[in-house]
C-alpha positions in Angstrom: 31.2 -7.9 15.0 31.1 -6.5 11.5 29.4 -9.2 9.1 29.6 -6.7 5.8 30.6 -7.3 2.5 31.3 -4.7 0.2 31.3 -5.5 -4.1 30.4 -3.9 -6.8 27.8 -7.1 -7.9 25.8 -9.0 -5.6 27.8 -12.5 -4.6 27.0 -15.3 -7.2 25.0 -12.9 -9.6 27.1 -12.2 -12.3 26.8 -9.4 -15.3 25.4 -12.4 -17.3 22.8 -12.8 -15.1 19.0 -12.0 -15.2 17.9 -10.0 -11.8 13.8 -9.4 -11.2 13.3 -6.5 -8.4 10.1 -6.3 -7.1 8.5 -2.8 -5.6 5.7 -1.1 -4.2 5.5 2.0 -5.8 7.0 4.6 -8.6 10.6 6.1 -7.3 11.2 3.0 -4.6 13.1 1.5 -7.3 15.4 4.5 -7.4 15.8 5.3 -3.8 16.7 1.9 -2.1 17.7 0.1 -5.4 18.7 2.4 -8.2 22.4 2.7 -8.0 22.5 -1.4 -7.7 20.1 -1.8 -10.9 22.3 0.7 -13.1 25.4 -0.7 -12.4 23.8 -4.1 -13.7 22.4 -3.0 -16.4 25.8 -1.1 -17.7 27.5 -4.1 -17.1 24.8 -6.3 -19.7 23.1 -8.1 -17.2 18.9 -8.4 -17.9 17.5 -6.4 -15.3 13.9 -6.5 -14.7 11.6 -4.4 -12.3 8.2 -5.5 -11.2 6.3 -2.3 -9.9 2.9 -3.1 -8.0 0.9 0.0 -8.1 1.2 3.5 -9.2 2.0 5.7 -6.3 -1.9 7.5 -7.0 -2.0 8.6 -3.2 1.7 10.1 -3.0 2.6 13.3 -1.6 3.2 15.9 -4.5 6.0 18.2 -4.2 6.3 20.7 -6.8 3.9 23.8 -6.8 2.7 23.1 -10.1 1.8 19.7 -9.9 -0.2 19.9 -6.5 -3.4 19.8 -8.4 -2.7 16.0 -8.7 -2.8 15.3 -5.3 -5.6 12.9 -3.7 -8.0 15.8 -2.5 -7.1 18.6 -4.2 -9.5 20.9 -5.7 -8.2 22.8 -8.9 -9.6 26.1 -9.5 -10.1 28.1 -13.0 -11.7 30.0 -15.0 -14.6 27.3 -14.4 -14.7 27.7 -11.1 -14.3 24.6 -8.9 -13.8 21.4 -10.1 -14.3 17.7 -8.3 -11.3 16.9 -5.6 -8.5 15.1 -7.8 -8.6 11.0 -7.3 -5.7 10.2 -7.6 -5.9 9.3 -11.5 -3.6 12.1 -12.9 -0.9 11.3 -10.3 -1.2 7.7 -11.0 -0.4 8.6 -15.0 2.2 11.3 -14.4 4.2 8.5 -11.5 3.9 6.2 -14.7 5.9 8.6 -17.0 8.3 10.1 -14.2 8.8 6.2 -13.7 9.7 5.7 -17.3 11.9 8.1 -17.5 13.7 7.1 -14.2 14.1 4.0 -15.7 15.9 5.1 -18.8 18.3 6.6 -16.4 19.1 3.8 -14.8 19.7 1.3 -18.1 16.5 -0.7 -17.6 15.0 -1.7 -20.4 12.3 -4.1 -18.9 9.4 -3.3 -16.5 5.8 -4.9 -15.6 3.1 -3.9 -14.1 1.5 -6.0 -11.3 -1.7 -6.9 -13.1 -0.4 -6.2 -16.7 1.5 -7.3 -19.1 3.3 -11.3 -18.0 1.5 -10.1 -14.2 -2.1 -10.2 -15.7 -4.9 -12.3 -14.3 -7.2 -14.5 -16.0 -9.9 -12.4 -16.1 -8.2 -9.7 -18.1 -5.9 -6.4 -17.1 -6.3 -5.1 -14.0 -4.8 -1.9 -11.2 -3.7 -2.2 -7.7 -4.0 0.9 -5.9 -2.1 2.7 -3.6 -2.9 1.5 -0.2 -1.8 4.9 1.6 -0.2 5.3 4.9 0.1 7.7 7.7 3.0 7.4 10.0 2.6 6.5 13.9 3.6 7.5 17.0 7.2 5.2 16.9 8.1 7.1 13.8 7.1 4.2 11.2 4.3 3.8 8.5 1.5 2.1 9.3 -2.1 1.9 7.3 -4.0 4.7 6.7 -7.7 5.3 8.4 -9.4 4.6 5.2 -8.2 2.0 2.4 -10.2 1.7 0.0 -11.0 -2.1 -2.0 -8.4 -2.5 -4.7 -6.0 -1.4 -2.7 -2.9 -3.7 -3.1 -2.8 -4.6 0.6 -6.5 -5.3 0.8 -6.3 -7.9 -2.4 -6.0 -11.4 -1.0 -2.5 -12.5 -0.9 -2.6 -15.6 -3.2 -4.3 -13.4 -6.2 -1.1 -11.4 -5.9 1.6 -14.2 -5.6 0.0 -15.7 -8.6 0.3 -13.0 -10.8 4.0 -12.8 -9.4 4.7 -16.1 -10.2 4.0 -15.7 -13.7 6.4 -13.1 -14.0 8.9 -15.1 -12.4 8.8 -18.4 -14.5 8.6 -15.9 -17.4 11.7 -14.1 -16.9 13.8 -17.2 -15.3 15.7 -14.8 -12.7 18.7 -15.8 -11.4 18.0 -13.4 -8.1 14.8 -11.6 -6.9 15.3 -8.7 -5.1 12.7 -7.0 -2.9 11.7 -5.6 0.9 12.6 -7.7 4.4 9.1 -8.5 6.0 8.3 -5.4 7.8 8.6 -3.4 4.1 11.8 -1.2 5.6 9.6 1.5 7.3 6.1 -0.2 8.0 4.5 0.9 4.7 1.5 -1.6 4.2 2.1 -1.7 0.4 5.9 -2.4 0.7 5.0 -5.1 3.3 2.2 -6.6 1.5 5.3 -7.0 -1.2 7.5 -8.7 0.4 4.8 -11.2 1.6 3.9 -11.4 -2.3 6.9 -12.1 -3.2 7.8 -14.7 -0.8 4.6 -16.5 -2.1 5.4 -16.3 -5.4 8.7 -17.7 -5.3 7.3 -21.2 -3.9 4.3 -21.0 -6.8 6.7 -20.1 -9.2 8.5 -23.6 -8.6 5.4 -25.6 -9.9 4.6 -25.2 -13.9 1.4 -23.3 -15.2 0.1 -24.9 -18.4 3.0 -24.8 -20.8 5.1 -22.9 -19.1 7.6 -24.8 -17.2 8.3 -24.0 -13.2 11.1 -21.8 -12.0 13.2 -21.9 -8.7 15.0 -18.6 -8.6 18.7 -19.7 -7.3 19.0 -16.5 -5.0 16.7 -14.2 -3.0 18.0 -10.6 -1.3 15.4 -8.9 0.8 16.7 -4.8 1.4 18.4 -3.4 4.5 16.7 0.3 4.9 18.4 3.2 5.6 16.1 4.3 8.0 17.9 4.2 11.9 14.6 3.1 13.5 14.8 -0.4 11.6 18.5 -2.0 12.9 19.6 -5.2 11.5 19.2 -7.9 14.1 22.8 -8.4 15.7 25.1 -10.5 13.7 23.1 -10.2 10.3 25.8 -10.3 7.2 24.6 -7.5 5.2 25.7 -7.1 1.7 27.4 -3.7 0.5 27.0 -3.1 -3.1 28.8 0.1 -4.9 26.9 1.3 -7.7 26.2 3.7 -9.9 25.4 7.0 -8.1 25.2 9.5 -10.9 22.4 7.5 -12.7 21.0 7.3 -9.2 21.1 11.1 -8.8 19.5 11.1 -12.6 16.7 8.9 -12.3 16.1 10.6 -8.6 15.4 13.4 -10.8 12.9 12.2 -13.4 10.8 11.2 -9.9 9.7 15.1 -9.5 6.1 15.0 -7.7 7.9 12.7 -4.9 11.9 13.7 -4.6 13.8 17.0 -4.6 17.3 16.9 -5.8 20.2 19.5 -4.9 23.3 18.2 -6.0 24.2 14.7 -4.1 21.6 15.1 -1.6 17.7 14.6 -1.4 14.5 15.0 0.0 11.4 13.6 0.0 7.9 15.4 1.1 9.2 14.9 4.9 11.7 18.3 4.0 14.4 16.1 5.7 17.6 16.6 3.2 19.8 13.2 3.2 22.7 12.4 0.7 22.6 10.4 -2.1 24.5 7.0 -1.8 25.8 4.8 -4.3 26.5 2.4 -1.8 22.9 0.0 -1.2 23.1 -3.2 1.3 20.9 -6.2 0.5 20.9 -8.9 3.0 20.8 -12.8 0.9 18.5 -15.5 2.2 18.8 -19.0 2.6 17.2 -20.9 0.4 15.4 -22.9 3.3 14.5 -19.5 4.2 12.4 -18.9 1.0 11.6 -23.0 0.2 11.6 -24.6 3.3 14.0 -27.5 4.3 14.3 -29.8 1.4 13.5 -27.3 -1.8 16.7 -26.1 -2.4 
């Protein structure tokens, strides 16, 4: 039985509305959410994006920039230098990021651990978690993750610092992974389950600031065919805008190649754009439990 719904908005979230998306690294905004977040933001709605680390142990791509790769050793007229750490990649994701966002209309963007998402103790990084994929095709955590790493920070330090975001920005919808992160990826799981944590914190007040229950919560279906919906799922078809996809797509250089309307990431496997992203909407008693809707 088909149970899609195709729009050009998400149901009950309006152009007047404020939407807070919530993602793991530099260019995931773009790839599973970018067409949905420039169509918002050309149509005047307050579109925020909460990133939660930098992308420092991402493939690079281009020839040029492969000196910024976790591992690599540079040469020059020097000689050798010390294996790249991931630093440089972190602060060329940030700018590629920046600019990807100017593509896509969004004016507003935190970092987990900056900015409204900083802890107590002052300003602080999440890093890249890594992966390497297994035998069923998926992601799953890498040999070695290293402390700091957003999937190795205890959950309710992250939900917290979530949750501050949230009562500061008063969404009307959150948008962010289902549970298993699309693919596997530790750092998209790990924020999912943050952000399913910080929705519930995010209801009680902290100091002055009052408490926010966010009306609607979309987790994202992923393209990839080895993740099917469960049967009879209603999945959520939004049309958006695909040429500011294809232009922020761009801007994230060390991790996607662009030809015309079709991509690829550091896999080599060439897939076409899509202006066309599904979102699946969860019940409130989903998110709250029975009773806190």
């Amino acid at each position: 039985m088909d149970t899609s719904t195709t729009s050009s908005l998400l149901p009950g979230v309006g152009p007047d509305a404020t939407l807070l998306f919530v993602h793991a690294h530099p260019d995931d905004e773009t790839i599973v959410t970018g067409a949905t977040m420039a169509a918002y933001a050309a149509a005047g709605a307050r579109v925020v994006l909460l990133t939660c680390t930098r992308g420092e142990l991402g493939e690079v791509i281009p020839p040029e920039l492969a000196h910024l790769e976790v591992g690599a050793v540079p040469t020059g007229p020097q000689g050798a230098h010390e294996p790249a750490d991931g630093s440089g990649l972190a602060d060329e994701r940030e700018r590629e990021l920046a600019s990807a966002l100017g593509a896509l209309g969004v004016r507003e963007h935190v970092w987990l651990g900056q900015g409204q998402a900083t802890p107590a103790s002052g300003p602080t990084v999440f890093r890249d978690s890594g992966m390497q994929w297994g035998p069923d095709g998926r992601a799953t955590a890498a040999d070695t993750v290293l402390d700091g790493s957003l999937s190795m920070t205890p959950l309710p330090e992250l939900a917290t610092l979530a949750a501050q975001v949230i009562r500061a920005v008063k969404p009307d919808a959150v948008i962010t992974y289902a549970a298993d992160g699309g693919y596997g990826h530790p750092d998209h799981v790990r924020t999912h389950q943050l952000t399913m944590d910080a929705l519930k914190r995010a209801m009680d007040p902290a100091g002055a600031v009052p408490g926010w229950q966010v009306p609607r919560v979309f987790t994202i279906v992923s393209d990839r065919p080895e993740r099917p919906l469960e049967a009879g799922v209603a999945r959520i078809s939004v049309t958006g805008d695909m040429e500011a996809k294809i232009a922020a797509m761009r801007a994230h250089r060390t991790q996607i190649t662009v030809e015309g309307a079709r991509y690829a990431l550091s896999d080599d496997v060439w897939k076409d754009v899509s202006g066309i992203e599904e979102f699946v909407e969860l019940e409130p008693s989903m998110v709250y439990g029975e009773g806190r809707a």
